[in-house]
C-alpha positions as CSV (number, residue, x, y, z in Angstrom):
1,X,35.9,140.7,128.9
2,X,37.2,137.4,130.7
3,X,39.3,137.8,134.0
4,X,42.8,137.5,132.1
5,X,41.9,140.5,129.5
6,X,40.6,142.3,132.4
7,X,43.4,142.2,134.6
8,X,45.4,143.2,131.4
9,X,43.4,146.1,130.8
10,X,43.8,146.7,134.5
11,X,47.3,146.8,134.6
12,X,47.4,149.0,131.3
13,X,45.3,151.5,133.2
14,X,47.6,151.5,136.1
15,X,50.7,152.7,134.1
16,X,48.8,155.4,132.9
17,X,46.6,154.4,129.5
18,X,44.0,156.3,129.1
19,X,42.2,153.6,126.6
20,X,42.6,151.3,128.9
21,X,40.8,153.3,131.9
22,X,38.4,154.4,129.3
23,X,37.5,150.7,128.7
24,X,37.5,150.2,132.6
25,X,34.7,153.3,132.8
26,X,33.0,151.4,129.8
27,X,32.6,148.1,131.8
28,X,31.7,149.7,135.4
29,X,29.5,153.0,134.1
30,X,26.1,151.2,134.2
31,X,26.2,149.6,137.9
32,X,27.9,152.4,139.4
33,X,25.2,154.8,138.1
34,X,22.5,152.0,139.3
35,X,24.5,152.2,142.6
36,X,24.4,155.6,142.4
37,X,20.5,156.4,141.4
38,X,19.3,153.7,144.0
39,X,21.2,155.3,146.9
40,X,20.8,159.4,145.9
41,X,17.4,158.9,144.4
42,X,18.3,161.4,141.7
43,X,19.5,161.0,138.3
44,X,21.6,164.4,138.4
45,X,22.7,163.4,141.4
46,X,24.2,160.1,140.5
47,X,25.3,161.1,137.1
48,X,27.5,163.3,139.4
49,X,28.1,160.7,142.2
50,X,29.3,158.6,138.9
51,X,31.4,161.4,137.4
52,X,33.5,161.8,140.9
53,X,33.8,158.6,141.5
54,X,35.7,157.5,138.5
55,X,37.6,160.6,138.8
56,X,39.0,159.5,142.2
57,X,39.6,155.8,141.2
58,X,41.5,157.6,138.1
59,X,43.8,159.3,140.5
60,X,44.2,156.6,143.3
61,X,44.3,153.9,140.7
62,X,48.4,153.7,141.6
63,X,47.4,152.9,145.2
64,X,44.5,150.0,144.3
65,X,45.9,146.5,145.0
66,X,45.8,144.2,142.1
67,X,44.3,141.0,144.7
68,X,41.2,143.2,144.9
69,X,38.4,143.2,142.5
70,X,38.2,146.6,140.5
71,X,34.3,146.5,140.6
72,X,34.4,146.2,144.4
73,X,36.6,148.7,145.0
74,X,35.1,151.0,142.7
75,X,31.4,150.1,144.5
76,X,32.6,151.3,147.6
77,X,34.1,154.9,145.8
78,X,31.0,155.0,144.4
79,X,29.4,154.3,148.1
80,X,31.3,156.8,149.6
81,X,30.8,159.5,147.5
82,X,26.8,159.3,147.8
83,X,26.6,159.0,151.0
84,X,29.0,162.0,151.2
85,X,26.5,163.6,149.1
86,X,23.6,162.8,151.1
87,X,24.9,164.0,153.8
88,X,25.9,167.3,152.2
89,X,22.3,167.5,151.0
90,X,21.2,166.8,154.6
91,X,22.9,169.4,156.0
92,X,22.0,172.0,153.8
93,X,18.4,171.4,154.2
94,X,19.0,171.1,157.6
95,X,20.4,174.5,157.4
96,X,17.6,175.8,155.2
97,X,15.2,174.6,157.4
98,X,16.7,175.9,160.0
99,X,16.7,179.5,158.8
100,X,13.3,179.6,157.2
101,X,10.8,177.7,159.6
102,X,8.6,180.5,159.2
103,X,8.1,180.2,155.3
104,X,6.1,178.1,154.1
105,X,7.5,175.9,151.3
106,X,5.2,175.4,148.4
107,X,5.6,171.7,146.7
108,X,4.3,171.6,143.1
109,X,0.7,169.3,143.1
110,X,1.1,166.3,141.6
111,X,-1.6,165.4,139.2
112,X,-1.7,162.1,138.2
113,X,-4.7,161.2,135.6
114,X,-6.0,158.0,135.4
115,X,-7.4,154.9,137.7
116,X,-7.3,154.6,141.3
117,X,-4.5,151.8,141.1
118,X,-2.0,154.3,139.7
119,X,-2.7,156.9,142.4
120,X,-2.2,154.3,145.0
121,X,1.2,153.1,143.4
122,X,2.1,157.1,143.0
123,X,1.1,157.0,146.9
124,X,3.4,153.8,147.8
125,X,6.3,155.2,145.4
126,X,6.1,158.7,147.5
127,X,6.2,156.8,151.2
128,X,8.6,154.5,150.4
129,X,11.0,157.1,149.0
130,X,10.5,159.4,151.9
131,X,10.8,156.0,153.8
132,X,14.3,155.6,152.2
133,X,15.4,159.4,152.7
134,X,14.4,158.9,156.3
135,X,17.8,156.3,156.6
136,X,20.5,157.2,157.5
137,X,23.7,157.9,154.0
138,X,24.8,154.4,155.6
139,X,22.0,152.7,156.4
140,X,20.5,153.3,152.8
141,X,24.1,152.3,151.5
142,X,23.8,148.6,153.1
143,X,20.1,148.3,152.2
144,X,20.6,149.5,148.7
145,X,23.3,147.1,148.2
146,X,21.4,144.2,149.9
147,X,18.1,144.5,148.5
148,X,18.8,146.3,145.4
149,X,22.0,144.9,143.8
150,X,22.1,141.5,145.7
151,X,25.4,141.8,147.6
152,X,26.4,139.7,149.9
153,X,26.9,140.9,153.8
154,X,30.9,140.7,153.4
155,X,31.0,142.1,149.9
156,X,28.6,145.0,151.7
157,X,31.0,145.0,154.4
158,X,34.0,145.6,152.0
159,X,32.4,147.9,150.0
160,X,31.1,150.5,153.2
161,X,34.6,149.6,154.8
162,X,32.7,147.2,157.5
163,X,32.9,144.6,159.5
164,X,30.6,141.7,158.6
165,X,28.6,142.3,161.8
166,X,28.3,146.3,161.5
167,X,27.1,145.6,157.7
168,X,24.4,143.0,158.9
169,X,23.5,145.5,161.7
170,X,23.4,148.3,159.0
171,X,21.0,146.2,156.8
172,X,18.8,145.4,159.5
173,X,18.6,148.9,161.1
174,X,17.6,150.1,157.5
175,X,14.7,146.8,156.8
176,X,13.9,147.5,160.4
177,X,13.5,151.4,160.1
178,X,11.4,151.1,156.4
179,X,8.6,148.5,157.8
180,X,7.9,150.7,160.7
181,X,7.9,153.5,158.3
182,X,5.8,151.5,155.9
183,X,3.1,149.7,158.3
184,X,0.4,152.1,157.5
185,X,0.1,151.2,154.0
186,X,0.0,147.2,155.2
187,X,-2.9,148.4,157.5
188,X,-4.7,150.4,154.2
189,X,-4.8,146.9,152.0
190,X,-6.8,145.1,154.8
């Protein structure tokens, strides 16, 4: 779809076609889940994340302006609604944890067959996802954008609603907060 049919299809959706926003969800559904996975870490979660987020660019698609890109503004719906969900997650397993520091919390063993390599990269997979959960919903928003889908520090700025300088900050806390969370396994390959 060039730029022309697009903002054709755009405008279609805008006075209410349904086709047209269907073909809207078509182009966008794939990198908004990506978005979506990378930041939430959970397929059910971002197939959710997803799900909401078209719903509310559905109903505020009268208030989008046309000189903004869709796919943008859609990103930062998207943005938003995981790291509302993180956070919502967060504070419910504070809560939980909260309530219950006297049981103990059984986690199913993980048995992974095979050669030592693919223990160590179940090992690396494990620290840097707890590594990642240890961020904070907006500090893993500006890394995941950054590092994962390539964005620029102003399109990550207009995407979080930030200025280009709280976005740059944002990535760095994140890269800075992961190696320090990460060093150990640097020190295990000497």
């Amino acid at each position: 779809m060039d730029a022309t049919e697009a903002a054709t299809v755009l405008d279609r959706a805008r006075q209410g076609d349904g086709e047209a926003f269907r073909a809207l969800v078509e182009r966008h559904s794939r990198s908004a889940f990506r978005l979506a996975f990378r930041m939430t870490g959970n397929e059910q979660d971002a197939e959710d994340v997803v799900q909401e987020s078209f719903l509310k660019a559905y109903r505020q698609l009268g208030r989008f302006e046309s000189r903004a890109n869709f796919g943008t503004w859609l990103y930062r719906i998207v943005a938003n609604c995981s790291v509302d969900l993180m956070r919502a997650k967060q504070a419910r397993h504070d809560q939980i944890r909260g309530d219950s520091l006297d049981e103990a919390v059984e986690l199913p063993a993980v048995d992974l067959p095979g050669p030592e390599r693919l223990a160590q990269s179940a090992e690396i997979e494990t620290r840097v996802q707890s590594a990642l959960d240890d961020l904070s919903a907006l500090e893993r928003a500006a890394f995941t954008l950054r590092h994962y889908e390539g964005r620029s520090i102003d399109e990550i700025g207009a995407t979080l609603g930030l200025g280009t300088s709280a976005a740059k900050h944002s990535v760095f806390r994140a890269v800075k907060k992961l190696r320090a969370a990460l060093a150990p396994l640097r020190s295990q390959e000497s």
